[in-house]
N, C-alpha and C positions, 0 to 999 in steps of 0.2 A: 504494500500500500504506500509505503513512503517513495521506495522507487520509482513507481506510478505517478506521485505526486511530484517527484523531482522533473519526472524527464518531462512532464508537463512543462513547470515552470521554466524548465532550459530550453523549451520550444516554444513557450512565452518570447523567451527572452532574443531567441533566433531570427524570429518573426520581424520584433520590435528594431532589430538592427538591418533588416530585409526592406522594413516598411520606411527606415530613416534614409537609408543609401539609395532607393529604388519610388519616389512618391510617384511616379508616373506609373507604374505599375497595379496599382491600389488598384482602381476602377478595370483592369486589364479583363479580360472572359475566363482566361487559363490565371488562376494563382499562382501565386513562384512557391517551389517546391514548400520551404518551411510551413507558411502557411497551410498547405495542404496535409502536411503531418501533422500539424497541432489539429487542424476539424476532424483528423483520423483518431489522434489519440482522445481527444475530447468527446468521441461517436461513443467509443468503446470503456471510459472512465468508470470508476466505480460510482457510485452515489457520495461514500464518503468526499472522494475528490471533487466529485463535483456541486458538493454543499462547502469549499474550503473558500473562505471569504479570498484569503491571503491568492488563491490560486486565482479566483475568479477576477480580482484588481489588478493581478499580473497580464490575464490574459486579453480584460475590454480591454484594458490604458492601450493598447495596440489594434485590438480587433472588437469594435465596440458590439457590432453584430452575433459576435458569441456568448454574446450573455443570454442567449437562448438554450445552449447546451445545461446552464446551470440552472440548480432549481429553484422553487420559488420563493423560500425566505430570500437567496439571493438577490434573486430580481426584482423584488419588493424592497428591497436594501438602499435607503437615497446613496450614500454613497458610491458603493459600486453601481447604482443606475446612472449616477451625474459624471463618472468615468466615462462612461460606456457611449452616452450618448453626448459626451465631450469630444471623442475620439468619432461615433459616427450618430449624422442625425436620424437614420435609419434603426438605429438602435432602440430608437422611440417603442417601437414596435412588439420588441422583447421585453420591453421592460412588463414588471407586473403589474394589471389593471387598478390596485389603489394608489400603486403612484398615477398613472395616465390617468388618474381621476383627480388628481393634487392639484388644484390652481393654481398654486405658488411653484412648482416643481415643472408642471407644463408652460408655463409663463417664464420660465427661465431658460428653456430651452426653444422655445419660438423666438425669443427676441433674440436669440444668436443667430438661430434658423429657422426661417418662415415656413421653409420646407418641411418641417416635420409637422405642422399641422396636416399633414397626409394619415401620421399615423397616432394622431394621441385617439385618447378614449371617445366611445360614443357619447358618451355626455356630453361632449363638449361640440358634437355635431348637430345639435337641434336647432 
């Protein structure tokens, strides 16, 4: 389990130096390899691993749209969700439905980016 949770975070952290050297690549169709091992090992993770705050911070601050792999105390979690959707406004999406329900939390992620009114909560679509 700890091994698990290492080679996580050192494909966190592979990713995050992938994603610094290479920003044109981000939006790419084909991801550059690291990333595509981390959505591998994150497919196959335990539950423990993937309830680890520490892992799930490592992995948005890089790839905010992964915070779908983890579960949902985490993704109800303001901190790891204001990572996540720091990192991408898409991330919106993943997040758990009583934050996309927060007016204070969705109002702070619109005013960076108007585009994520795509994906907050339906409450907020009437």
């Amino acid at each position: 389990e700890d091994a698990e949770r290492e080679t996580i975070l050192a494909a966190a952290k592979a990713c995050a130096a992938v994603e610094r050297s290479d920003r044109d690549r981000r939006n790419a169709l084909v991801l550059p390899e690291p990333v595509q091992e981390l959505q591998y090992l994150l497919a196959k993770a335990r539950e423990s691993v993937r309830s680890d705050r520490e892992v799930a911070l490592a992995v948005v601050s890089g790839h905010g749209e992964f915070l779908a792999k983890f579960d949902d105390a985490l993704r109800d979690d303001i901190e790891v969700a204001t990572v996540a959707v720091t990192n991408s406004t898409q991330a919106l999406k993943c997040v758990g439905e009583g934050l996309r329900a927060d007016k204070d939390f969705v109002l702070s992620v619109v005013r960076r980016d108007g585009y994520a009114l795509r994906f907050v909560s339906k409450v907020w679509r009437r």
